[in-house]
C-alpha positions in Angstrom: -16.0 -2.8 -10.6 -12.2 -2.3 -9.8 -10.5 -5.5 -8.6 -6.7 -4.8 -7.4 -4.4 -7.6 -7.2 -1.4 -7.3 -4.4 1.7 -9.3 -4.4 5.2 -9.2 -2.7 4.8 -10.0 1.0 6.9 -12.6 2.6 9.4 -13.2 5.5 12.3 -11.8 5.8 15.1 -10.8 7.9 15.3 -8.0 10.5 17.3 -5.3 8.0 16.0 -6.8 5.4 13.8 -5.5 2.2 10.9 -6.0 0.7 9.0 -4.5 -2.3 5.0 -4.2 -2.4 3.0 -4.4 -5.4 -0.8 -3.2 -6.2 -2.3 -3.4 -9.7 -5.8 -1.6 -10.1 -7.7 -2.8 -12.8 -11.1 -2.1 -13.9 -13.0 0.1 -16.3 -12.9 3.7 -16.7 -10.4 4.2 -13.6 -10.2 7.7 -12.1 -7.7 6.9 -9.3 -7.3 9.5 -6.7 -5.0 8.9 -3.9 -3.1 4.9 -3.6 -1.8 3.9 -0.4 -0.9 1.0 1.7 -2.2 0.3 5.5 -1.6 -2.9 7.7 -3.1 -4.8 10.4 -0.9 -6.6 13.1 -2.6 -8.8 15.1 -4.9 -7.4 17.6 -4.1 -4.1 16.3 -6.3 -2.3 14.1 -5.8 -1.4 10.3 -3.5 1.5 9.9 -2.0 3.6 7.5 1.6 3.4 6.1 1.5 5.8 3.4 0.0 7.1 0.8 0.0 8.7 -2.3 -1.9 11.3 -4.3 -3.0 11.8 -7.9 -0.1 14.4 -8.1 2.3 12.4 -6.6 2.6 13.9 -2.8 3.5 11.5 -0.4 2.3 10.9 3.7 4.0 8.7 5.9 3.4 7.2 9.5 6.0 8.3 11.7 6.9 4.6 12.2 8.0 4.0 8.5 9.8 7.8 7.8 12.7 6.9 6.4 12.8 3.6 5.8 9.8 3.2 2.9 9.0 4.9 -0.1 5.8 4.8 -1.9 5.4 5.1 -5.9 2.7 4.6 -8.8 2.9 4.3 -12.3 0.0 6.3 -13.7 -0.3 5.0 -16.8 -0.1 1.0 -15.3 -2.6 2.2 -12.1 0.1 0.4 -10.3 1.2 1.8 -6.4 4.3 0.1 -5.3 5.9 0.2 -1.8 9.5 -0.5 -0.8 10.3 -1.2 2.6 14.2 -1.2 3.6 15.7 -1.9 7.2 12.2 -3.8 8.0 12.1 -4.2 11.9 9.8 -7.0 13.7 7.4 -4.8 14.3 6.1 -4.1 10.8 4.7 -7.7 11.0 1.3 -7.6 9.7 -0.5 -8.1 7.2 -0.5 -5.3 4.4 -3.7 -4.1 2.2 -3.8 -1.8 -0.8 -6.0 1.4 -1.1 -7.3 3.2 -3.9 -9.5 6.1 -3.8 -11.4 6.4 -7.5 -13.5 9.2 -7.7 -16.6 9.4 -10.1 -17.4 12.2 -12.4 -19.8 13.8 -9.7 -16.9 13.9 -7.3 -18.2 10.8 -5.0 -15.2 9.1 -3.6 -14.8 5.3 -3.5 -12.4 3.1 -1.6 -11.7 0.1 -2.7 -8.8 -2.6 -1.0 -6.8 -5.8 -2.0 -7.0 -8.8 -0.6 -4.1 -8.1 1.7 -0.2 -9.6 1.8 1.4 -11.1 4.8 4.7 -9.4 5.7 6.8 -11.3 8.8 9.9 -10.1 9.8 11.8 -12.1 11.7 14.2 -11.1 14.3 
């Protein structure tokens, strides 16, 4: 079982920043790809980026530019900053990790979710 454990959310200014956190824990972790997706309100889930074993990183077109995504290996830790947050990125954030098993199956497993509010 792999439980991962998301803080960092909060409100915050238009302009200002924020700083995302996911820790994966569990036993035998073969992480694959780590990425972060929200949900605004009557939207539905999307991604915000992600980022692979190898460290290549994808990016909505929304958040080009103004976020980065990292993760610590060794920690199984994905972190995402967010700088010159707008309104719009209101929602509620959820960590993704991919773990693959030794026969290749992929498995996706999410946090609990973080509110982010930006106010204007």
């Amino acid at each position: 079982q792999v439980q991962l454990v998301e803080s960092g959310g909060g409100l915050v200014q238009a302009g200002g920043s924020l700083t995302l956190s996911c820790a994966a824990s569990g036993s035998r972790l073969s992480i694959n790809s780590m990425g972060w997706y929200r949900q605004a309100p009557g939207k539905q889930r999307e991604l915000v980026a992600v980022i692979s074993s190898d460290s290549n990183t994808n990016f909505t077109d929304a958040v080009k530019g103004r976020f980065t995504i990292s993760r610590d290996n060794a920690k199984n830790t994905v972190a995402l900053q967010m700088n010159s947050l707008k309104p719009e990125d209101t929602a509620i954030y959820y960590c993704k990790v991919v773990i693959r098993n030794s026969y290749g199956t992929a498995f996706n497993f999410w946090g609990q979710g973080t509110q982010v509010t930006v106010s204007s």
